[in-house]
TITOR-141501 format. One record per atom (N, C-alpha, C, O, CB): residue in one letter; x, y, z. Coordinates in nm, 3 decimals, decimal comma, padded with zeros to 5 digits. Glycine has a CB too. Layout:
residues N
<A; <X; Y; Z>>
...
//
This chain:
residues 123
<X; <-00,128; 06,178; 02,350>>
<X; <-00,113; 06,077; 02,453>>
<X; <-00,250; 06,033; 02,500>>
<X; <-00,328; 06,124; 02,530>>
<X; <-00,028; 06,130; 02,571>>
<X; <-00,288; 05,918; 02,509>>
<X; <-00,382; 05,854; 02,545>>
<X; <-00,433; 05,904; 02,699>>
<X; <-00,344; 05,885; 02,783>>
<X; <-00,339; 05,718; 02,528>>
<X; <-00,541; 05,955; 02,748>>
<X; <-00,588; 05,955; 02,876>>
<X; <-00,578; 05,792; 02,959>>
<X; <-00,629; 05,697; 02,900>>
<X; <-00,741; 06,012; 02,861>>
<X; <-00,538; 05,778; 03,041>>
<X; <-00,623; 05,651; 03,157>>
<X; <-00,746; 05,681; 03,136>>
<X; <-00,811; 05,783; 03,116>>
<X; <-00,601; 05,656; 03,340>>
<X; <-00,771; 05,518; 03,148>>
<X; <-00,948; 05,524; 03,176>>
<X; <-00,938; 05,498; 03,344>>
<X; <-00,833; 05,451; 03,389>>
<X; <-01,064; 05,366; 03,075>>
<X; <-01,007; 05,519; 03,399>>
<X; <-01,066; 05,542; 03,502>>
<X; <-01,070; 05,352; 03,584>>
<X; <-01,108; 05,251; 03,525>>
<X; <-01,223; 05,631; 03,450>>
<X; <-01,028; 05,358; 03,702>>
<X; <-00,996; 05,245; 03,747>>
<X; <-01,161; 05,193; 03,765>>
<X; <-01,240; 05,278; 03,804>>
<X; <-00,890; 05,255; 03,882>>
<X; <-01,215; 05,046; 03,737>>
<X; <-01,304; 04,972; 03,750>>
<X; <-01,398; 04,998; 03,852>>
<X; <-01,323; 05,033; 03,943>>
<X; <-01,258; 04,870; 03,755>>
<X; <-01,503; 05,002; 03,891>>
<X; <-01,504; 05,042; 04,047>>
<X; <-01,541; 04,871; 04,077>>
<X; <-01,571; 04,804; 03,978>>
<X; <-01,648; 05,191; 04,110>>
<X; <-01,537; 04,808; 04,205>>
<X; <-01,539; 04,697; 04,223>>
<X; <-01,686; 04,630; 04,210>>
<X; <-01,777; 04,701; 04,250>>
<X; <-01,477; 04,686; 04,334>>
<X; <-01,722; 04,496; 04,156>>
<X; <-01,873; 04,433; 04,174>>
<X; <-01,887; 04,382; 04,298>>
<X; <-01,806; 04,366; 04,389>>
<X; <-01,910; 04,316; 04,077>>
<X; <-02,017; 04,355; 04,288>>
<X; <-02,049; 04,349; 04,446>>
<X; <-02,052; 04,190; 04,391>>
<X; <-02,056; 04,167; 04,271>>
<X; <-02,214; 04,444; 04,537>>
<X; <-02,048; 04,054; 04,519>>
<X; <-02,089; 03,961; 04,488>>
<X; <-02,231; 03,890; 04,471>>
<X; <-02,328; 03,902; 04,546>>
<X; <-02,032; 03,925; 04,539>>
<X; <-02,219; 03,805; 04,338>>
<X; <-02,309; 03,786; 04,273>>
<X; <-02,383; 03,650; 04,322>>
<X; <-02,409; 03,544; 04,265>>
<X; <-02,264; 03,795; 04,147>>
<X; <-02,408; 03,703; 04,470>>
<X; <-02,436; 03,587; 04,551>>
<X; <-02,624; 03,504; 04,481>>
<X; <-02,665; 03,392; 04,509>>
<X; <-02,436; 03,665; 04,748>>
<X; <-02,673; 03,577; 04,419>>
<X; <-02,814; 03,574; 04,372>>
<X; <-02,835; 03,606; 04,228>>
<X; <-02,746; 03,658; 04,159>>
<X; <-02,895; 03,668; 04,451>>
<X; <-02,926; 03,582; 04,192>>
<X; <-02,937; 03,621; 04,054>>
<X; <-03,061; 03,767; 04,020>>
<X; <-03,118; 03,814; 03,921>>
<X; <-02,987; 03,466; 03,975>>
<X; <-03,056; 03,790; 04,152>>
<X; <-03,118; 03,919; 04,175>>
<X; <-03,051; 04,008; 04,148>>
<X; <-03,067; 04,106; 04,076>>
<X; <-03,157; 03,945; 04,285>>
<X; <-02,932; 03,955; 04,241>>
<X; <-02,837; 04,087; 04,232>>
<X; <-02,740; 04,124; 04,091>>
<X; <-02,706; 04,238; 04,057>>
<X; <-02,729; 04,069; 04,356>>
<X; <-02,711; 04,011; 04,031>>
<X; <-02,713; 03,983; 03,895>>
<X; <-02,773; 04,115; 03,803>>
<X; <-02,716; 04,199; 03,733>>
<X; <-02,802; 03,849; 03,880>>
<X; <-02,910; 04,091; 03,835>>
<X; <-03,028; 04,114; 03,776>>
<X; <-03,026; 04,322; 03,796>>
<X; <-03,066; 04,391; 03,701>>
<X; <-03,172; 04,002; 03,875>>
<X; <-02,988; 04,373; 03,898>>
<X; <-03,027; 04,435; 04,032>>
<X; <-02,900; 04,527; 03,957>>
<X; <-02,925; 04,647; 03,948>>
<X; <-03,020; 04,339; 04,215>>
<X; <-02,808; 04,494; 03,919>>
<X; <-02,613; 04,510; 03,949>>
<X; <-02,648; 04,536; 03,740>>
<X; <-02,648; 04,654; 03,707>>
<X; <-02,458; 04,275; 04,047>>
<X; <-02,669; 04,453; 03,649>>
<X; <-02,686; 04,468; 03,507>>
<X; <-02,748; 04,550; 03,470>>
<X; <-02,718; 04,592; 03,359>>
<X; <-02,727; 04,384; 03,450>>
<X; <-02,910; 04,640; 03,568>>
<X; <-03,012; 04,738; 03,503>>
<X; <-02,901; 04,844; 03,480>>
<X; <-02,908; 04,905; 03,373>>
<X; <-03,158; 04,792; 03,604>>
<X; <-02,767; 04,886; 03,589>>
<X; <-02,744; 05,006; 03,577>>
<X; <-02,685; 04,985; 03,468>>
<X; <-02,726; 05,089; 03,415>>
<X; <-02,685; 05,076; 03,674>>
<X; <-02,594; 04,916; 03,351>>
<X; <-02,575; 04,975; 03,258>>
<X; <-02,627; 04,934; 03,066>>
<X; <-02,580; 04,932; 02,952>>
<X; <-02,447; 04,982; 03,297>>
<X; <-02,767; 04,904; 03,153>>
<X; <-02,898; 04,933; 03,041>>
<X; <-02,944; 05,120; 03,032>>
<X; <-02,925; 05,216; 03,107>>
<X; <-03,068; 04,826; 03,118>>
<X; <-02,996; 05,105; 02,928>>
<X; <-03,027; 05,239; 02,875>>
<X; <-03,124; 05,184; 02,754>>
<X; <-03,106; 05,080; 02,690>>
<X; <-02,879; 05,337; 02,826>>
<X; <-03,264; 05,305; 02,731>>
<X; <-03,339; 05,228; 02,654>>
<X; <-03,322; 05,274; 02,469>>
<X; <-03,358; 05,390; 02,450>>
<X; <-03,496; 05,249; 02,723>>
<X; <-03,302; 05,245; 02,418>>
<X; <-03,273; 05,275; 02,298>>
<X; <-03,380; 05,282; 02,189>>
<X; <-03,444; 05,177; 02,186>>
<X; <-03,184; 05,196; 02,269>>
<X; <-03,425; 05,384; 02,086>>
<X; <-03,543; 05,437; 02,010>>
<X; <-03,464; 05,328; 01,896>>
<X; <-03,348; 05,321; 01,854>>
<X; <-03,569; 05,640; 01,979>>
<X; <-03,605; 05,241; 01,868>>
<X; <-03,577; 05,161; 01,731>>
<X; <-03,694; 05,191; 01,639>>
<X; <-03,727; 05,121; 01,543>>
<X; <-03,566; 04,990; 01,754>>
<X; <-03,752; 05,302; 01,677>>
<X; <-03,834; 05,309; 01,544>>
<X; <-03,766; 05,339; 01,414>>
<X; <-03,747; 05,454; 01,376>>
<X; <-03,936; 05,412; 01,556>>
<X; <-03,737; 05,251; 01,359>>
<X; <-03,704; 05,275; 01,262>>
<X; <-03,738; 05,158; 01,146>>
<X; <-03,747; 05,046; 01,197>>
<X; <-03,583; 05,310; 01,288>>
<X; <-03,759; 05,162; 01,005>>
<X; <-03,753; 05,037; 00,911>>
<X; <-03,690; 04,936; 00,908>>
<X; <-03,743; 04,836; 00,859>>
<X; <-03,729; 05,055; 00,817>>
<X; <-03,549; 04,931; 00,964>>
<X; <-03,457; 04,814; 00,983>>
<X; <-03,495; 04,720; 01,077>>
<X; <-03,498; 04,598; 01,063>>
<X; <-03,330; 04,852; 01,018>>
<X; <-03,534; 04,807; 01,208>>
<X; <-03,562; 04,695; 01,276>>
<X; <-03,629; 04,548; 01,297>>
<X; <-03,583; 04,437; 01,324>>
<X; <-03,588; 04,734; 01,323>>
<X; <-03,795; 04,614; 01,265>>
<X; <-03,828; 04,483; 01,221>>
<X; <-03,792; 04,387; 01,127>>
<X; <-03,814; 04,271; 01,160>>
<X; <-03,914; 04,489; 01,199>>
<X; <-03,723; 04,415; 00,983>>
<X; <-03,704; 04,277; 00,903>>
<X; <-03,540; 04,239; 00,996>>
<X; <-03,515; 04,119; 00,986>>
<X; <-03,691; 04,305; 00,680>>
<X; <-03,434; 04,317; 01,076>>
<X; <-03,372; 04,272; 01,100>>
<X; <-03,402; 04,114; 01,243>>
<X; <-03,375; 03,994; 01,243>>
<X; <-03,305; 04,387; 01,101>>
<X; <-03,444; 04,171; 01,304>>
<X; <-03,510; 04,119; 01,451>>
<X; <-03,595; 03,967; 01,337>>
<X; <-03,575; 03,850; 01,372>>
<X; <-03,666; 04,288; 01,562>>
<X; <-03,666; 03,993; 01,233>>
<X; <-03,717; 03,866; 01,120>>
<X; <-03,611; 03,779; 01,117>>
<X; <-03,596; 03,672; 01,176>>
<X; <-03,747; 03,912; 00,953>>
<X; <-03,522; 03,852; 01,022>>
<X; <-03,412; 03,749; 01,003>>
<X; <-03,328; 03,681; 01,099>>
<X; <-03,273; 03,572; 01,087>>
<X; <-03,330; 03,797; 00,934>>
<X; <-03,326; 03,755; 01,188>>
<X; <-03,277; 03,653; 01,347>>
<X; <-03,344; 03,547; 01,375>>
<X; <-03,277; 03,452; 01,415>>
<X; <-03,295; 03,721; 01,492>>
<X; <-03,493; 03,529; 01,363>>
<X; <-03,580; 03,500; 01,410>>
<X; <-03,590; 03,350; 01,327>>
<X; <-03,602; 03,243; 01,386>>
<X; <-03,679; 03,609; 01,407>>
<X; <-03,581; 03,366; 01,176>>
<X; <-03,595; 03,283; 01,071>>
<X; <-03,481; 03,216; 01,079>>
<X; <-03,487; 03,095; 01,104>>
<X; <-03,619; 03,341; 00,945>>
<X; <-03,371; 03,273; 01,063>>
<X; <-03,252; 03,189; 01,080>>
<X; <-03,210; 03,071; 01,190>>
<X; <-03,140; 02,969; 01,184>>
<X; <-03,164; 03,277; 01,093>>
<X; <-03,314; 03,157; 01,326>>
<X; <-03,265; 03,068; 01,418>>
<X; <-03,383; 02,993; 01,398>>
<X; <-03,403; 02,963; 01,515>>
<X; <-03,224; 03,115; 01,564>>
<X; <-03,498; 02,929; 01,320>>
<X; <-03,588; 02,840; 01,287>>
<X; <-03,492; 02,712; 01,164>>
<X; <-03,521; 02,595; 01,141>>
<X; <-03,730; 02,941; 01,218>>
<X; <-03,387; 02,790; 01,112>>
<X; <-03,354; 02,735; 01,017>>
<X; <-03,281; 02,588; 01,072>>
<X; <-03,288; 02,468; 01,049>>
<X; <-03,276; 02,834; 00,936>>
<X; <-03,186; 02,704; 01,184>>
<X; <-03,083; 02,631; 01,262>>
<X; <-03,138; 02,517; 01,370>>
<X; <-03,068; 02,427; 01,418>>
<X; <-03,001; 02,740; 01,341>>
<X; <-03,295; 02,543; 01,400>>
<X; <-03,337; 02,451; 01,472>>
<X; <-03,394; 02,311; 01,422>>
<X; <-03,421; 02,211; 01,488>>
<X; <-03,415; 02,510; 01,535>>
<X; <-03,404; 02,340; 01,266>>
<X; <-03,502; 02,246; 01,188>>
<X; <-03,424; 02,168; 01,185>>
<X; <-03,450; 02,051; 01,216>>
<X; <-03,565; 02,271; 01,058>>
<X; <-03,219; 02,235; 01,121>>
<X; <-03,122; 02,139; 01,076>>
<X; <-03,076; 02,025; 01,227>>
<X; <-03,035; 01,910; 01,218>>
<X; <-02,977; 02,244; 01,007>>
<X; <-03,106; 02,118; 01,382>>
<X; <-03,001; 02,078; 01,480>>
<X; <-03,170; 01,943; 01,478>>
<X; <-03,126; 01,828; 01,471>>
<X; <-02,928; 02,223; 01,658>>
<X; <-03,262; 01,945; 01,481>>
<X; <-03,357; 01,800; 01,494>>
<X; <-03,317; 01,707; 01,396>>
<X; <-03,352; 01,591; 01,416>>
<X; <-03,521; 01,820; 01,469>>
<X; <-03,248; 01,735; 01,290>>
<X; <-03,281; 01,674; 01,184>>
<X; <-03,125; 01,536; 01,206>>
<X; <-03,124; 01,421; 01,161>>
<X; <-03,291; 01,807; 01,030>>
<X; <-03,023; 01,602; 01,282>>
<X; <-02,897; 01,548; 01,337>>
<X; <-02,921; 01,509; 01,451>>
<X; <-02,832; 01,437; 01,494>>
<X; <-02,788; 01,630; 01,343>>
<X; <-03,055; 01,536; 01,563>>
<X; <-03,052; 01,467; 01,652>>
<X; <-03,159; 01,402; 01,659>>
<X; <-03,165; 01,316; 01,747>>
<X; <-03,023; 01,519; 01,744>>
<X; <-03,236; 01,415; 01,601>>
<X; <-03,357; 01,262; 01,610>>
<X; <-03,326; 01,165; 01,468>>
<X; <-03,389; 01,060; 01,457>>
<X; <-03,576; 01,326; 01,596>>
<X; <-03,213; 01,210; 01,344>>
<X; <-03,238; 01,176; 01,231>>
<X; <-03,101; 01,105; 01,171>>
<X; <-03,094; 01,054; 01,060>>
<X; <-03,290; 01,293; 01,162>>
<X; <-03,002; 01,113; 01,262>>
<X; <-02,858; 01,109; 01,210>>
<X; <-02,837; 01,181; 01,076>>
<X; <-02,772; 01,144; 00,978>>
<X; <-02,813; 00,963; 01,192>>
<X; <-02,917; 01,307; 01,099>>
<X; <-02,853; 01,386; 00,988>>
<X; <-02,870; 01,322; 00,815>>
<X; <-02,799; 01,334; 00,716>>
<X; <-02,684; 01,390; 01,035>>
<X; <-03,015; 01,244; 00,843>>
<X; <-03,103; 01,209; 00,741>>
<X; <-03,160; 01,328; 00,700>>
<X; <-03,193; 01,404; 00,791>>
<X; <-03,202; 01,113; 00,778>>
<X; <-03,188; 01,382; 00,530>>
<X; <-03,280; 01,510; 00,493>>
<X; <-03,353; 01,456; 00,472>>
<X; <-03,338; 01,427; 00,353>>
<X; <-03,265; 01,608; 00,400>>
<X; <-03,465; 01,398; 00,519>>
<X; <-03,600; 01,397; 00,395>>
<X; <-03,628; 01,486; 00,305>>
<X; <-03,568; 01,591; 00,282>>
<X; <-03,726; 01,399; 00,443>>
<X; <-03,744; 01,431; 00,238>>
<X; <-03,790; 01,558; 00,105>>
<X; <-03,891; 01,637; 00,173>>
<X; <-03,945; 01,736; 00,124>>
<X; <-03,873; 01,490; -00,061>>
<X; <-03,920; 01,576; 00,315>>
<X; <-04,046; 01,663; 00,388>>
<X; <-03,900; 01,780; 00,457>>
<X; <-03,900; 01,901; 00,438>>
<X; <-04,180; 01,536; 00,551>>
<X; <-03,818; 01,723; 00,515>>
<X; <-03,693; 01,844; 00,541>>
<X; <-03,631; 01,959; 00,459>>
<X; <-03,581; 02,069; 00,478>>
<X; <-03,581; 01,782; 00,561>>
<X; <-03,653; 01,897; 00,382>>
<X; <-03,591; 02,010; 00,271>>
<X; <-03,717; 02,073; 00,165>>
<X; <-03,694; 02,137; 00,062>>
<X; <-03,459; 01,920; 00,158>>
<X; <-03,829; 02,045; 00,208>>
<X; <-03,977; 02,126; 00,151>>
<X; <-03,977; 02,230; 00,304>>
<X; <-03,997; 02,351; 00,297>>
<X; <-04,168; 01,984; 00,124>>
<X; <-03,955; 02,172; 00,414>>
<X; <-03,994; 02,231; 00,504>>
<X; <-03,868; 02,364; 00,527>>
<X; <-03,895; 02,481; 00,553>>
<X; <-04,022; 02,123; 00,617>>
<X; <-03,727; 02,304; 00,508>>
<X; <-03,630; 02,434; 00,520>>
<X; <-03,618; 02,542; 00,391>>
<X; <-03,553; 02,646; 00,401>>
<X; <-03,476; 02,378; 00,544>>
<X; <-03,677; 02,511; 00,293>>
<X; <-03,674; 02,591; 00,154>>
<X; <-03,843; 02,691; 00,190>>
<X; <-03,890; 02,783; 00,123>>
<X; <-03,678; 02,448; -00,025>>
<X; <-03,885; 02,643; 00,284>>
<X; <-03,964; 02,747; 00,321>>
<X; <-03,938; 02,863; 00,411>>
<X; <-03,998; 02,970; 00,406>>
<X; <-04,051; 02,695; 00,364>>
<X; <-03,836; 02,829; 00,499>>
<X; <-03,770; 02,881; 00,608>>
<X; <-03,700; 02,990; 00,556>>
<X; <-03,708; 03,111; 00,576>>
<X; <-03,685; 02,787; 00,677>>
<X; <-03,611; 02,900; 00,465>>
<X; <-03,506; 02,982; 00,361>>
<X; <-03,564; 03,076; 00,276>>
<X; <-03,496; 03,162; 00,220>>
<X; <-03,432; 02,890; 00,262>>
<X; <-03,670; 03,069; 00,262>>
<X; <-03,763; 03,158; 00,148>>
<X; <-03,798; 03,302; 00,283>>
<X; <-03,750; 03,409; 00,247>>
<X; <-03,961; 03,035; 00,070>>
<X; <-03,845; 03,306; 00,371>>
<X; <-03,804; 03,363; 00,491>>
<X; <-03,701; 03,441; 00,489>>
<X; <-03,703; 03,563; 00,469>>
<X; <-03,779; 03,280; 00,576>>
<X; <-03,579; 03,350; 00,517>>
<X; <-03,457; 03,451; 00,572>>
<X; <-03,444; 03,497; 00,459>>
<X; <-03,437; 03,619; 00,471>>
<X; <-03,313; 03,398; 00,639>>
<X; <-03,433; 03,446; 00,277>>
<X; <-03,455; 03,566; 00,184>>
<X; <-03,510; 03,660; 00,219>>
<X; <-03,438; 03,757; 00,243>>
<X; <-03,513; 03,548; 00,086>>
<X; <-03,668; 03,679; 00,240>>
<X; <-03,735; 03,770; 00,231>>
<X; <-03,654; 03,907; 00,309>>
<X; <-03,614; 04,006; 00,248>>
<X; <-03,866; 03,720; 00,279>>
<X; <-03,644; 03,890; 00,433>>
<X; <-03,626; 03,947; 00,568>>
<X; <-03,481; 04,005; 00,518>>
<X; <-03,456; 04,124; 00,534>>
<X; <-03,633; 03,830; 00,714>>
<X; <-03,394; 03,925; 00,463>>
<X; <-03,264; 03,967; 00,430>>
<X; <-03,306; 04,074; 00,291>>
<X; <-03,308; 04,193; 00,320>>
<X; <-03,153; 03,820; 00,396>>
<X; <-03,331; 04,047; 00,181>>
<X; <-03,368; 04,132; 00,076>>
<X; <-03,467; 04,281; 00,153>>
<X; <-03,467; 04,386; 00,088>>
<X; <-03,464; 04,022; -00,043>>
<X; <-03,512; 04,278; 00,230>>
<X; <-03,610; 04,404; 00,294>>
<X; <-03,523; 04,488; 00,355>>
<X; <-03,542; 04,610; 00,358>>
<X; <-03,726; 04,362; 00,409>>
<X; <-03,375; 04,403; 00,432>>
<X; <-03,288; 04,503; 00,502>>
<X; <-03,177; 04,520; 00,398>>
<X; <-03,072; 04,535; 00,460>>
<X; <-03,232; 04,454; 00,655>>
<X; <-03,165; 04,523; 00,317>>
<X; <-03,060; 04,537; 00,186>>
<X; <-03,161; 04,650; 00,091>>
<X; <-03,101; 04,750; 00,051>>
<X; <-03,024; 04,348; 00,084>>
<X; <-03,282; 04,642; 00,060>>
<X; <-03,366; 04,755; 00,011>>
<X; <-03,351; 04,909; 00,168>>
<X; <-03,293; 05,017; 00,153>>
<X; <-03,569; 04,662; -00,016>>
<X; <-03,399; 04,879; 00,252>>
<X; <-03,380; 04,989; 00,372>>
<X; <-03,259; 05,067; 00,346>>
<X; <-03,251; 05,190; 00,351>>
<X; <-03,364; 04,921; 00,524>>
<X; <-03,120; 04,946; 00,307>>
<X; <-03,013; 05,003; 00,327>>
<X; <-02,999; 05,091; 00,159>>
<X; <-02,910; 05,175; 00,148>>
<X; <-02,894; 04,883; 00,379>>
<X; <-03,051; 05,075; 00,093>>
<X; <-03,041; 05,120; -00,075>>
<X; <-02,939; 05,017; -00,158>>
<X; <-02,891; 05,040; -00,269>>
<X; <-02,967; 05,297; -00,092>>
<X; <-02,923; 04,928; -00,098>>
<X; <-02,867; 04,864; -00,161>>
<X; <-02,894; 04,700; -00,208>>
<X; <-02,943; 04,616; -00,133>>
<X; <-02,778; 04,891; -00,109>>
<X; <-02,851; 04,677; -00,344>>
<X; <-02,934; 04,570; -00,462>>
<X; <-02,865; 04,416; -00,376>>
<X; <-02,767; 04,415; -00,302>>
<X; <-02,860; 04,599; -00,691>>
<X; <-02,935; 04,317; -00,408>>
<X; <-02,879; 04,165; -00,350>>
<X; <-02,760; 04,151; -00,469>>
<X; <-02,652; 04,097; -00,444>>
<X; <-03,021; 04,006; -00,355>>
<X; <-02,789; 04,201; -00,583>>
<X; <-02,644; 04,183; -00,623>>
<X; <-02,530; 04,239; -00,619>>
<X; <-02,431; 04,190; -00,674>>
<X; <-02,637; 04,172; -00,706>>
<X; <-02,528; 04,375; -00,540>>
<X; <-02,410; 04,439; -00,491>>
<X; <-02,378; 04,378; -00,374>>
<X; <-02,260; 04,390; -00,341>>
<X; <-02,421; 04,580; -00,474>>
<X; <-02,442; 04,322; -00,307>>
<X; <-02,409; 04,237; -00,204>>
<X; <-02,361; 04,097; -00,203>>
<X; <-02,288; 04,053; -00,114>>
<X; <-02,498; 04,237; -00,142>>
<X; <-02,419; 04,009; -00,332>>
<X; <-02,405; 03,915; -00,363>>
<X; <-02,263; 03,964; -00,432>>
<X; <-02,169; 03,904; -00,380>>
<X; <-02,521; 03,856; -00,424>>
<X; <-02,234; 04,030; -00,507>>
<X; <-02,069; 04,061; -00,599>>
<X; <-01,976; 04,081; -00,465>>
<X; <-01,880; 04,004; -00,459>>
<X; <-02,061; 04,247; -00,725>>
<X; <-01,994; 04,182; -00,347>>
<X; <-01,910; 04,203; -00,316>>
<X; <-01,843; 04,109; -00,186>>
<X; <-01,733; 04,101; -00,131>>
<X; <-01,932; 04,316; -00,315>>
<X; <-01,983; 04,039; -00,169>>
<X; <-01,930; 03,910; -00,104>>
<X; <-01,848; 03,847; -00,155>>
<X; <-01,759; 03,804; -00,082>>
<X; <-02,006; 03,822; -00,081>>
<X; <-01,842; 03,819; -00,280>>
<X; <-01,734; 03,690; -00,378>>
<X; <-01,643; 03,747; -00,413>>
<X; <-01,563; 03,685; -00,483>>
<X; <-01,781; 03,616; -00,519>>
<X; <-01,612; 03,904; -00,376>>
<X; <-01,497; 03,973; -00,436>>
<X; <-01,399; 03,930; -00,293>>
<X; <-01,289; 03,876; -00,306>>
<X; <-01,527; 04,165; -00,480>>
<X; <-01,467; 03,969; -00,145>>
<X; <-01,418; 03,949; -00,045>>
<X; <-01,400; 03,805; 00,002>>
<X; <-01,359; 03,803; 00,118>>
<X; <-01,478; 04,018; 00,026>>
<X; <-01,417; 03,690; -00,048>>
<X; <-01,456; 03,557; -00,031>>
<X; <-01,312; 03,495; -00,124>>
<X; <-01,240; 03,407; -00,077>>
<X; <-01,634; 03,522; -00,098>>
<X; <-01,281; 03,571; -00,290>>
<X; <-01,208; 03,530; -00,366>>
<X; <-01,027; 03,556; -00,290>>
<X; <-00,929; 03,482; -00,278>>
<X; <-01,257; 03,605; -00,505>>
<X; <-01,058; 03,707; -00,253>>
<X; <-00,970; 03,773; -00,175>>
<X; <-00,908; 03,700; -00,085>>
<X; <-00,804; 03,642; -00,115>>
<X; <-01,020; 03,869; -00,119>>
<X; <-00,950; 03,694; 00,014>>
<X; <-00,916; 03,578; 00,106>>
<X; <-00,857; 03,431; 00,026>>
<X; <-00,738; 03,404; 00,037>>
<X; <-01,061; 03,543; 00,192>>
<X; <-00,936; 03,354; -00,041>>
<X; <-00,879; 03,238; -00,096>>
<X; <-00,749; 03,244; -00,163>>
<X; <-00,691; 03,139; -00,191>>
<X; <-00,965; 03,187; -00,180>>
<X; <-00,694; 03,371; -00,194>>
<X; <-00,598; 03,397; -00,311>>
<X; <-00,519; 03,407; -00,217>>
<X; <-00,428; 03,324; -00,223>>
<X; <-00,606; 03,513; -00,422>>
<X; <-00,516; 03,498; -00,099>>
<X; <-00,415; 03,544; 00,021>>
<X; <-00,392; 03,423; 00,121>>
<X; <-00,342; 03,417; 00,234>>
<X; <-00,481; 03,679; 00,112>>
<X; <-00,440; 03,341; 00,049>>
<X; <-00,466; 03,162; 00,189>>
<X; <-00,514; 03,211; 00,327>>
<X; <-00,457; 03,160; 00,424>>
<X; <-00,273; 03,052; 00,251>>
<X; <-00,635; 03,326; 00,356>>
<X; <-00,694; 03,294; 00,442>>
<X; <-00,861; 03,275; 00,438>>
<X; <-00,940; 03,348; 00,497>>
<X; <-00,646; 03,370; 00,517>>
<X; <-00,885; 03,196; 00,381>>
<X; <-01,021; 03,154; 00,373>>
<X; <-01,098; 03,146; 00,475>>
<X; <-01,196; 03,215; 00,503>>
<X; <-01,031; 03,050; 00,325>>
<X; <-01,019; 02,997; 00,570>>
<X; <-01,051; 02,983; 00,703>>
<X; <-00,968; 03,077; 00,830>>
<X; <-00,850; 03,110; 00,819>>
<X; <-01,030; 02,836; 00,721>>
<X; <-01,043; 03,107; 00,933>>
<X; <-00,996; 03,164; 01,038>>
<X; <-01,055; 03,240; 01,096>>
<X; <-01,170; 03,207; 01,068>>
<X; <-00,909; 03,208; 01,026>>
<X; <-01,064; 03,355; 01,185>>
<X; <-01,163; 03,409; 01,266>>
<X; <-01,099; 03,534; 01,209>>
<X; <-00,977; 03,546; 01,194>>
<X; <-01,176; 03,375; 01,435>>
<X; <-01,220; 03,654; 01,168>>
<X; <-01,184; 03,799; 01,181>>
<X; <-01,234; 03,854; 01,037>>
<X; <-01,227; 03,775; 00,943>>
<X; <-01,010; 03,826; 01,213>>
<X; <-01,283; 03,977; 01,015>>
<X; <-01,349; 04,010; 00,924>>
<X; <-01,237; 04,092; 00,868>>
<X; <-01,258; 04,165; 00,771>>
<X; <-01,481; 04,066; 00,957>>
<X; <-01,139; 04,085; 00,914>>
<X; <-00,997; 04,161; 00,813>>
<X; <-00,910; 04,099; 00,849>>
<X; <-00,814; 04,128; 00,922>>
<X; <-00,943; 04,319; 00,826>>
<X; <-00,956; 03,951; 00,767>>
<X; <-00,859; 03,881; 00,758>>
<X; <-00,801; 03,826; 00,591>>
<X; <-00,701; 03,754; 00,581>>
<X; <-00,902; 03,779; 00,850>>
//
């Protein structure tokens, strides 16, 4: 039988963004990232969201025109989130093509079962 969890205790109001601020430290805790993953992971965040910024200018100053200077400039980006992605796939011991196969095994899966589109990673 399942225990109760323990009733909420109440927030105080979030009349400030101090208290916000003040009310959120207590349930921070600092967490040891020394480790190899971190940095190329924290990369690939980093690159991706350069990727996503190059494409969101390119639709709002460009109507979603590519130039050849856009797509020299995002195949550099992309050469990036490779890198950063291939460094945390080596950390993990594992090859871009076991990752690359088992993506299209899980990708085919879905298309065959008609859920391609939709939200949820077991779907």
């Amino acid at each position: 039988m399942a225990q109760d969890s323990p009733a909420p205790q109440p927030l105080p109001p979030l009349e400030t963004f101090a208290v916000y601020q003040r009310e959120s430290r207590k349930t921070w805790s600092e967490i040891h990232t020394d480790h190899p993953i971190v940095y190329p992971t924290l990369g690939l965040a980093n690159e991706v969201g350069e990727v996503a910024g190059k494409i969101k200018k390119i639709f709002r100053d460009r109507g979603g025109q590519i130039s050849d200077a856009d797509r020299e400039a995002l195949k550099q980006e992309l050469g990036d989130v490779l890198w950063y992605f291939t460094q945390i796939c080596t950390e993990l011991g594992l090859s871009l093509e076991e990752v690359a196969a088992a993506n299209l095994e899980k990708l085919f899966s879905r298309q065959a079962r008609g859920v391609i589109r939709g939200d949820g990673d077991s779907r």
